[in-house]
C-alpha angles and dihedrals in degrees: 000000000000109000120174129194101081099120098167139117095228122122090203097040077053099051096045093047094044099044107017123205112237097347106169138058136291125227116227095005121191082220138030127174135173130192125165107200131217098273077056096251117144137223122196119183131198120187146182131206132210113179094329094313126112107246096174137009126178137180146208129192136169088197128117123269098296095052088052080056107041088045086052101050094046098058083048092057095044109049122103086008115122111257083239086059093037089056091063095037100121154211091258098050092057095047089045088054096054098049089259125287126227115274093254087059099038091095090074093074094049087041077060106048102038087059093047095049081048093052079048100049084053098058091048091047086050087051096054092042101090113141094012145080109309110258124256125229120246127264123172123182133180108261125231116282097004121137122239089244090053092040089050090051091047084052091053088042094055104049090040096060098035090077092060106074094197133033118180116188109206116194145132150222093253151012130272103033101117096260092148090045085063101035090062094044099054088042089051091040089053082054098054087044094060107261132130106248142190130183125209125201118200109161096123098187099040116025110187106155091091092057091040094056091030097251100129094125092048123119131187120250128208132216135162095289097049134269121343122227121238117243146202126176103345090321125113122203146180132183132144095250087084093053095050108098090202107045088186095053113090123241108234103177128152125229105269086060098043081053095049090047093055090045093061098047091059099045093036123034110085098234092170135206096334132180090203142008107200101194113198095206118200114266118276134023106295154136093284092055098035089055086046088056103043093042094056101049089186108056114159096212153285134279111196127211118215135153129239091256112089101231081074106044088050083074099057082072096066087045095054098049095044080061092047083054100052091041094247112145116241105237091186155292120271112204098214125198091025110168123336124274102228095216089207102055091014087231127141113248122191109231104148127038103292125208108027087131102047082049089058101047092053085060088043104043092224121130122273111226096192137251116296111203130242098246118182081216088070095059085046101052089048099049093051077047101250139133102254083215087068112055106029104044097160086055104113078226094065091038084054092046091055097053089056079051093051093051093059098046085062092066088092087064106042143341118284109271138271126221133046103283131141112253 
């Protein structure tokens, strides 16, 4: 098969484009992926699995010389690796491998391994689909109109959050309610109960989620696949409060580079093979959490945070709404600081208006998640810089907490709810 195009001094680049590994497809493959680029190449990936190993991968393209290469050298680099190893395998390593390629061709290599992460995701779909409807192969095209740069991020987007299987977005109408408390806490339950967790931190403005797991003096740290999340205990976490050099000194950006910043934590930042990616958004319904929900297109749902007053559960209605809008499905409303955890007896004592968010779920015909307790023991878990579930765990706020858990866990077996009743 004559292919031009090469153009490089490479002896490697050379071999592979002139005498391509496994070039060809695989019947019956356990994995199939398709993705057309912007110079309008296209990369098409087979692939066989043999406890969780890659026993064969294979590769069309009916690109010039360097996509040939860069197709080849993938599959080389893939085959007999575990799918968890293949899904970080990079851009760079692919160029490293070949002796390097000039810029203009360097898209090849991330044309490569974005299609084989995509063959990879669908083995794994197909795994998960049991009992469902059988999962698709990818295929990704340029849109119309979009540039080669946007097309490119959407690709790294893409192949990024298709290894997380579910992403919640928790959030509220308004500030102060305790969003980012709960946000911690379910993200620290899912870990206890087995799961792979990130936690996401997009609260531009006020980033809290470092001083609340005692990760102030954290810094994030690069490599060849992207940023790498902090972690602690299993968890893995980004927020730009481990990127500011100075934590006192205010972020006054304005909305193009807040956009730019959570872009990037979501392209760039190598989340991993994750079971959930709990996001604390910042309060309200603005340009952070717009950009977050338009940026995942799969989000799984929303828990939102309110408080028992109704000045604040008049704002779960605008929330709501603004889910209904995008399309996310509303998992459910969490009444916070509901009643008040004596620590001497451990009951639950009334000392504000109770009930103002189950009223408004009723009208809105949402799920009640339940009231969550004000505890002492919650201020001063955060401030030590611990998860309160785990570390008081006979507190009716953390039993409370886990049942919220226990409800997302359940997203493997079936959607989040519909109606007004008490979970």
């Amino acid at each position: 098969m004559e292919r031009s195009g090469t153009n490089q001094d490479s002896s490697m680049v050379r071999d592979h484009a002139e005498n391509p590994r496994n070039y060809g497809m695989i019947e019956n493959a356990d994995g199939h992926a398709r993705i057309k680029g912007p110079c309008g190449d296209t990369m098409e990936f087979w692939l066989k699995v043999q406890k969780d190993k890659l026993g064969r991968v294979t590769f069309i393209t009916d690109g010039c010389g360097s996509s040939l290469a860069c197709g080849s050298m993938t599959t080389t680099l893939a085959e007999g690796r575990l799918i968890e190893d293949v899904l970080s395998l990079g851009q760079e390593e692919i160029l490293e491998a070949l002796g390097g390629l000039p810029d203009e061709f360097e898209h090849c290599a991330l044309l490569a391994v974005n299609t084989l992460h995509e063959a990879c995701i669908h083995y794994l779909d197909s795994l998960n689909a049991s009992g469902k409807e059988e999962a698709k192969p990818v295929s990704m095209e340029r849109r119309q109109g979009e540039s080669e740069e946007s097309y490119f991020e959407r690709l790294q987007l893409h192949s990024r959050l298709n290894q997380i299987r579910h992403k919640i977005v928790v959030l509220s109408g308004k500030g102060g309610v305790g969003k980012s408390t709960v946000a911690v806490n379910l993200a620290v339950s899912l870990i206890m109960a087995g799961k792979r967790v990130g936690l996401l931190d997009v609260d531009i403005h006020c980033p809290s989620i470092p001083t609340m797991l005692g990760l102030e003096e954290e810094a994030v740290v690069g490599s060849k696949e992207g940023l790498l999340p902090v972690e602690k205990d299993g968890l893995r976490v980004m927020s730009l409060g481990f990127l500011l050099q100075d934590r006192d000194e205010a972020v006054i950006w304005r909305g193009p580079r807040k956009m730019e910043v959570i872009k990037q934590f979501l392209k760039d930042v190598v989340w991993g093979d994750l079971d959930f990616l709990v996001i604390d958004s910042p309060p309200g319904t603005g340009d952070e959490l717009i950009a977050v929900c338009q940026m995942i297109e799969d989000l799984d749902g929303a828990v939102v945070v309110t408080t028992p007053q109704k000045v604040a559960a008049v704002d779960v209605r605008k929330t709501v709404s603004f889910c209904r809008e995008l399309g996310i499905p509303v998992i459910g409303v969490a009444e916070n600081m509901s009643g008040f955890v004596c620590p001497g007896c451990g009951e639950v004592a009334s000392i504000l208006c109770s009930g103002g968010g189950e009223m408004v779920t009723e009208s809105l015909r949402v799920p009640f998640l339940g009231k969550i307790p004000m505890d002492p023991g919650i201020a001063e878990a955060s401030d030590q810089g611990r998860a309160f579930v785990d570390y008081y765990g006979d507190s009716p706020a953390v039993e409370r907490m886990q049942i919220i858990c226990e409800i997302l866990l359940r997203l493997d077996k079936e959607k989040p709810g519909e109606g007004g009743e008490i979970l």
